[in-house]
One Martini backbone bead per residue (centre of mass of N, CA, C, O) as a GRO file, in nm:
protein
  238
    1UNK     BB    1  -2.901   1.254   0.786
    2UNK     BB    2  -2.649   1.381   0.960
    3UNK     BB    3  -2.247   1.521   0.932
    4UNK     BB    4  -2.034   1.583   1.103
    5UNK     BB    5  -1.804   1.844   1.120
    6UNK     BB    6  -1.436   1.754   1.113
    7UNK     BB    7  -1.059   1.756   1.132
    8UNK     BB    8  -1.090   1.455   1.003
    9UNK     BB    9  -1.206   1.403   0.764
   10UNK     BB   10  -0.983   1.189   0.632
   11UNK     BB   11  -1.128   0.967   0.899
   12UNK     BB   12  -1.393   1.121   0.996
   13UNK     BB   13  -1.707   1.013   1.084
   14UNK     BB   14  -2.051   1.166   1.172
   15UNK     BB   15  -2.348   1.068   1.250
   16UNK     BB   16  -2.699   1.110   1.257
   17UNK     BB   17  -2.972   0.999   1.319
   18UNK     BB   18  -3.277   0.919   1.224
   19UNK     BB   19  -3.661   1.002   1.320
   20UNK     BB   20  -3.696   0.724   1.348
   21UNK     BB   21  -3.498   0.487   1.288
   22UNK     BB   22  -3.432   0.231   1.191
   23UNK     BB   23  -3.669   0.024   1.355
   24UNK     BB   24  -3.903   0.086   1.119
   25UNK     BB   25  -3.744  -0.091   0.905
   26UNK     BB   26  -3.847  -0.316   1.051
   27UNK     BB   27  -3.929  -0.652   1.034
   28UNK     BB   28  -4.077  -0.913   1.202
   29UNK     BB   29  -3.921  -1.052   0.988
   30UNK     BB   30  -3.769  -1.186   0.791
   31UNK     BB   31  -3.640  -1.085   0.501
   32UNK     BB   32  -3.691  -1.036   0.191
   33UNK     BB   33  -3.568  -0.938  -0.148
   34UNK     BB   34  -3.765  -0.686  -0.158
   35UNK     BB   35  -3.760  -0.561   0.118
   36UNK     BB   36  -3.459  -0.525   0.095
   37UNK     BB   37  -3.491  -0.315  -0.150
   38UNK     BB   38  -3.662  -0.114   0.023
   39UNK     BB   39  -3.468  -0.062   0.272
   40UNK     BB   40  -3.223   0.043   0.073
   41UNK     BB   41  -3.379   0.301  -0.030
   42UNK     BB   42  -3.467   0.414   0.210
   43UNK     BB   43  -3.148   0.471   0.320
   44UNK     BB   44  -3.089   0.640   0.041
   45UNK     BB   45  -3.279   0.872   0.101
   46UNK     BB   46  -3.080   0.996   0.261
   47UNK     BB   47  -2.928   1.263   0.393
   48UNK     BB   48  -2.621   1.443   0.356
   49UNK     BB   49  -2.345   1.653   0.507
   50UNK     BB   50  -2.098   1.754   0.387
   51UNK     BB   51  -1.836   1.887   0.346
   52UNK     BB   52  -1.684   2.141   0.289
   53UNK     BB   53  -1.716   2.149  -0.061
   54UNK     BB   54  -1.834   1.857  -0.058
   55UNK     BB   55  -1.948   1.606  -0.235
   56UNK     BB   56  -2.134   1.369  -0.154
   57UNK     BB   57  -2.192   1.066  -0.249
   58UNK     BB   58  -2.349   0.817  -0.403
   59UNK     BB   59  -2.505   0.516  -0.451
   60UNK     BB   60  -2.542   0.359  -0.726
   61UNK     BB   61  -2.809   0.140  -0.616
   62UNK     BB   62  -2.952   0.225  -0.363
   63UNK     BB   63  -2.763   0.061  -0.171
   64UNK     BB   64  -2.594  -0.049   0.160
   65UNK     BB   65  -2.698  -0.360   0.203
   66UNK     BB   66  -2.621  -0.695   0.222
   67UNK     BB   67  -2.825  -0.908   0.296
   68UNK     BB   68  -2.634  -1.063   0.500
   69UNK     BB   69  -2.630  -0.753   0.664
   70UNK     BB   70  -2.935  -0.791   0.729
   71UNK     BB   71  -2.946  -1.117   0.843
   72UNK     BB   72  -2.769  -0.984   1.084
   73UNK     BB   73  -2.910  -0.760   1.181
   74UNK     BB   74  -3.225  -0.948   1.223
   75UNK     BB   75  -3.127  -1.097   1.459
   76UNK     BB   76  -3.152  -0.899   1.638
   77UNK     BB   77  -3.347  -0.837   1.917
   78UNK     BB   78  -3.238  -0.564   1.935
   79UNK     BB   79  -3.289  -0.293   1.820
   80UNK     BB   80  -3.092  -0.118   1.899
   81UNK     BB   81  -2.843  -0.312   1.833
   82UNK     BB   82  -2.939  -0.271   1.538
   83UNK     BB   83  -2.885   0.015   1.484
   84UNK     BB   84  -2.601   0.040   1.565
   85UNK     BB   85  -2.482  -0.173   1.340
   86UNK     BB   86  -2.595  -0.002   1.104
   87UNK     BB   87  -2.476   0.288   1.166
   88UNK     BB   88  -2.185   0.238   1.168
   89UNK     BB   89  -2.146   0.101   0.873
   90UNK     BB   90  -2.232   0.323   0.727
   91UNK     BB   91  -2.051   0.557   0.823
   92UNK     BB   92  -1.794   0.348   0.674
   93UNK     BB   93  -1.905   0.349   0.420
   94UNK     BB   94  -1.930   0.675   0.370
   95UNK     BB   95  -1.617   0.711   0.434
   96UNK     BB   96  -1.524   0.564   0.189
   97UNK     BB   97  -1.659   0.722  -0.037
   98UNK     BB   98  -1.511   0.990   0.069
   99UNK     BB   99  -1.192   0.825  -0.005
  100UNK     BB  100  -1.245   0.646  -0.286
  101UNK     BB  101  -1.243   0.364  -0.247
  102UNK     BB  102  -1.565   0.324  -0.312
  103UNK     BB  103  -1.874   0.320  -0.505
  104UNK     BB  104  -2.028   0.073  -0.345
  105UNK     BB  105  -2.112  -0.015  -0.010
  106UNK     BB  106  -2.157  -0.332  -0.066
  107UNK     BB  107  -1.833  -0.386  -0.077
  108UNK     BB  108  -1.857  -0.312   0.183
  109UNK     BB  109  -1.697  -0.476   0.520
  110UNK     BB  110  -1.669  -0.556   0.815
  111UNK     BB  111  -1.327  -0.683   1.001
  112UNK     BB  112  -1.217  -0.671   1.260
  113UNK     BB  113  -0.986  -0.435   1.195
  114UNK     BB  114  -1.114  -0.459   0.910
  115UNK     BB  115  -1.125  -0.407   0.529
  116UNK     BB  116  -1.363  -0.527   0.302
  117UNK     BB  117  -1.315  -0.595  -0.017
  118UNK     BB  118  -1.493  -0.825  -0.212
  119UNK     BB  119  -1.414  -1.033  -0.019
  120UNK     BB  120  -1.172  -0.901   0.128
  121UNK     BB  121  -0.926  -0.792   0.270
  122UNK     BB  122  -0.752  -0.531   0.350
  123UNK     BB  123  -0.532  -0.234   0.476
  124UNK     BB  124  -0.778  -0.128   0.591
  125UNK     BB  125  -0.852   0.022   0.833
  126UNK     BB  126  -1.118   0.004   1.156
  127UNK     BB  127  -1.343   0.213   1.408
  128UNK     BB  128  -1.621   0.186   1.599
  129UNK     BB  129  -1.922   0.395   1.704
  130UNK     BB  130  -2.182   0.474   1.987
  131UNK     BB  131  -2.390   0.754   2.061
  132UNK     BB  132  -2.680   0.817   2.092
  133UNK     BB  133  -2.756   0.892   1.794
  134UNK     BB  134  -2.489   0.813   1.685
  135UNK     BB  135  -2.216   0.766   1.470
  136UNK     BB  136  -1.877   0.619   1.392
  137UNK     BB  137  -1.612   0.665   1.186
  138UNK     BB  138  -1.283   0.489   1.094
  139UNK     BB  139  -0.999   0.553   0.827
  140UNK     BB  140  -0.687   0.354   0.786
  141UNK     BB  141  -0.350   0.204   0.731
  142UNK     BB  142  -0.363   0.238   1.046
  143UNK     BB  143  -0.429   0.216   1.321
  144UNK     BB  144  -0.693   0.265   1.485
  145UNK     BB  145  -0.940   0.480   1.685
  146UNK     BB  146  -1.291   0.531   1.835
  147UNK     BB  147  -1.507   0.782   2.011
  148UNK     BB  148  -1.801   0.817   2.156
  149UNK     BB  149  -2.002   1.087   2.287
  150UNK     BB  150  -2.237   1.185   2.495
  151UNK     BB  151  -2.328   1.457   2.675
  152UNK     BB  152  -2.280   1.422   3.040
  153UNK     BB  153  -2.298   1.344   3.383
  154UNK     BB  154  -1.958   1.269   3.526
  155UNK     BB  155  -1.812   1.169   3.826
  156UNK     BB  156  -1.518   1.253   3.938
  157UNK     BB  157  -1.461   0.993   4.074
  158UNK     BB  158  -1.438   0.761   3.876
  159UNK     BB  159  -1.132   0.837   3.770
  160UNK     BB  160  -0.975   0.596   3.904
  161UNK     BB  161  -1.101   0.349   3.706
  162UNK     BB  162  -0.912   0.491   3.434
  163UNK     BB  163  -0.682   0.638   3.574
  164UNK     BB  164  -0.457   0.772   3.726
  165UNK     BB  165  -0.310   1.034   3.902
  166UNK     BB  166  -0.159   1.184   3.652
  167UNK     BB  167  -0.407   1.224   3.514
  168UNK     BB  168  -0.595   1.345   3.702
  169UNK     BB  169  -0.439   1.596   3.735
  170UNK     BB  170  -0.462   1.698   3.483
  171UNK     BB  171  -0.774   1.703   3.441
  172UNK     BB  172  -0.795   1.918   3.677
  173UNK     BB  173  -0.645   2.138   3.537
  174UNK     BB  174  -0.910   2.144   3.341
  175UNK     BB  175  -1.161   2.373   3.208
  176UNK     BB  176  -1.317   2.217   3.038
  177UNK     BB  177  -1.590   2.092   2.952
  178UNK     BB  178  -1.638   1.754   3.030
  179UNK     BB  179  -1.333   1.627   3.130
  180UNK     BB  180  -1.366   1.406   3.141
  181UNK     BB  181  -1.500   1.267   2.883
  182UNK     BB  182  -1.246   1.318   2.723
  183UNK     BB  183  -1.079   1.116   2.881
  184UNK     BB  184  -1.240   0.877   2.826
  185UNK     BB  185  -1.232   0.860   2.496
  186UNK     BB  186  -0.908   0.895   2.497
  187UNK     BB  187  -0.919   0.572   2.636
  188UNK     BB  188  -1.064   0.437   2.431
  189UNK     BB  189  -0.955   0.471   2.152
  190UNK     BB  190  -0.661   0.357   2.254
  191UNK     BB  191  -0.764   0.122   2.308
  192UNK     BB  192  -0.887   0.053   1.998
  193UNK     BB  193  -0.587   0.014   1.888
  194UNK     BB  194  -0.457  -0.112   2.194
  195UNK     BB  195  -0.620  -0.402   2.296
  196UNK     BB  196  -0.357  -0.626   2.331
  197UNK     BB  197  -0.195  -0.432   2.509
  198UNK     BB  198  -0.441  -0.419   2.772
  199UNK     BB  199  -0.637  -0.532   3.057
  200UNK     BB  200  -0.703  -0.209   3.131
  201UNK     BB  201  -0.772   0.086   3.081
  202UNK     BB  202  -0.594   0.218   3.264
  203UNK     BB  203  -0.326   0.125   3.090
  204UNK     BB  204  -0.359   0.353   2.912
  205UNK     BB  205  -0.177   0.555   2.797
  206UNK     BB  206  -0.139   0.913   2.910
  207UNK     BB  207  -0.110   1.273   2.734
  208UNK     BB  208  -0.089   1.604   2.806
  209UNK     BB  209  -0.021   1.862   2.574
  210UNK     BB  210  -0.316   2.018   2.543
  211UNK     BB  211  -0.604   2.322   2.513
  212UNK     BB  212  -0.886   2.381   2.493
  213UNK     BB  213  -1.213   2.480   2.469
  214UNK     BB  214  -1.301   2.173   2.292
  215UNK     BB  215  -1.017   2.051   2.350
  216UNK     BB  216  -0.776   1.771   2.317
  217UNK     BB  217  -0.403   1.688   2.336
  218UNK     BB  218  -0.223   1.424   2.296
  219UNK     BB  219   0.008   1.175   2.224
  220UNK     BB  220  -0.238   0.977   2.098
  221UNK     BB  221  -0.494   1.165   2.126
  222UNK     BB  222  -0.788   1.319   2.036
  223UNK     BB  223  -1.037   1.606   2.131
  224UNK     BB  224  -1.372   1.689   2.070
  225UNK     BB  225  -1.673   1.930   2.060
  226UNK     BB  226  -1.971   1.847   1.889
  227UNK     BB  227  -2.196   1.973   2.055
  228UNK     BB  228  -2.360   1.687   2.210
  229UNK     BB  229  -2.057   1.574   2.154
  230UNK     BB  230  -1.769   1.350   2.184
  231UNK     BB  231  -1.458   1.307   2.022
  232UNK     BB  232  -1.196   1.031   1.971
  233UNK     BB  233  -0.907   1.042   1.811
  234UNK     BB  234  -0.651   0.913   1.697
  235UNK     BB  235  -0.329   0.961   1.584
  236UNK     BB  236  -0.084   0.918   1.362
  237UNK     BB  237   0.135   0.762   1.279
  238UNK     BB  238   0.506   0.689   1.176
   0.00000   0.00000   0.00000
């Protein structure tokens, strides 16, 4: 499993799956103890790809998830429902663990959109993404947002789904490549900051300030293209 290298290190991670994923590593019934214990070890047995410089840390005891969290995970009927659970959630453990935030993974839980630590609420936010193979997490003191998109092709027709008039206008103006995809990000991202204040999609305000080749910037969240995937992380507030 490797670990796209971001501007945003210290907020966000994006993993790549290993293949096959989660899915081989699950029992056909609920896991043991045992179980438990061998699928903790083989899940840290993946290695991760630092950011420039920076040694990734490991597991205290080679393993990421505890029981409880194994035995939601193993609830999903969907083997994908169950692997996007787990790739999420390691994300975020391991996006802790790289903020020195905690040494032990099992120790951090989601609670949207809090972390847990120690079975306790923290200060800090989180926002996880997925789009196969990937899985993204984002950790912040302040609310945040996240989104992961595979590259495909998106009909800009489609762009008044979600776009306002001058929104679309923006983004006919932009030349980088899968410019819809990137405005779509970039309307999810601050969807997941800021959605209890909008009750469609639509209504979330953009501003496009900026454009690079690979990149754009809003008023309000950053996108970037990462190989085959685009990623979308809100801007810190002030």
């Amino acid at each position: 499993m490797n670990a796209l290298e971001t501007p945003w290190g210290d907020r966000v991670l994006v993993l790549e799956a290993p293949h096959p994923p989660f899915a081989s590593l699950r029992a056909p019934s609920p896991l043991s103890e045992g179980e438990q214990d061998a699928l903790a070890t083989r899940m840290a047995s993946y290695s991760f790809s630092p950011r420039r410089g920076e040694k990734v840390p490991k597991a205290d005891e080679g393993s990421w998830f505890t029981p409880t969290e194994l035995a939601i995970a193993n609830a999903f009927k969907l083997d994908k429902r169950r692997e996007e659970w787990l790739h999420g959630r390691m994300a975020a453990k391991q996006l802790a663990m790289n903020l020195g935030i905690v040494s032990d993974p099992r120790t951090i839980a989601i609670e949207r959109p809090f972390l847990s630590i120690d079975g306790k609420r923290s200060e800090w936010r989180v926002s996880l993404s997925h789009s196969e193979p990937y899985a993204g997490a984002a950790i912040a003191r302040a609310p945040i947002g996240l989104d992961v998109q595979v590259v495909r092709e998106l009909d800009e027709r489609a762009a008044h789904l979600f776009l306002t008039p001058r929104e679309i206008g923006e983004m006919q103006r932009c030349t980088l490549p899968h410019r819809i995809l990137h405005f779509w990000c970039a309307k999810e991202a601050v969807w997941k900051q800021r959605s209890d204040e909008f009750v469609t999609l639509r209504q979330v305000p953009l501003e496009l300030l900026d454009e690079r080749a690979d990149a754009l910037t809003f008023d309000a969240v950053e996108t970037l293209a990462l190989r085959d995937v685009i990623v979308a992380v809100t801007r810190p507030t002030s």
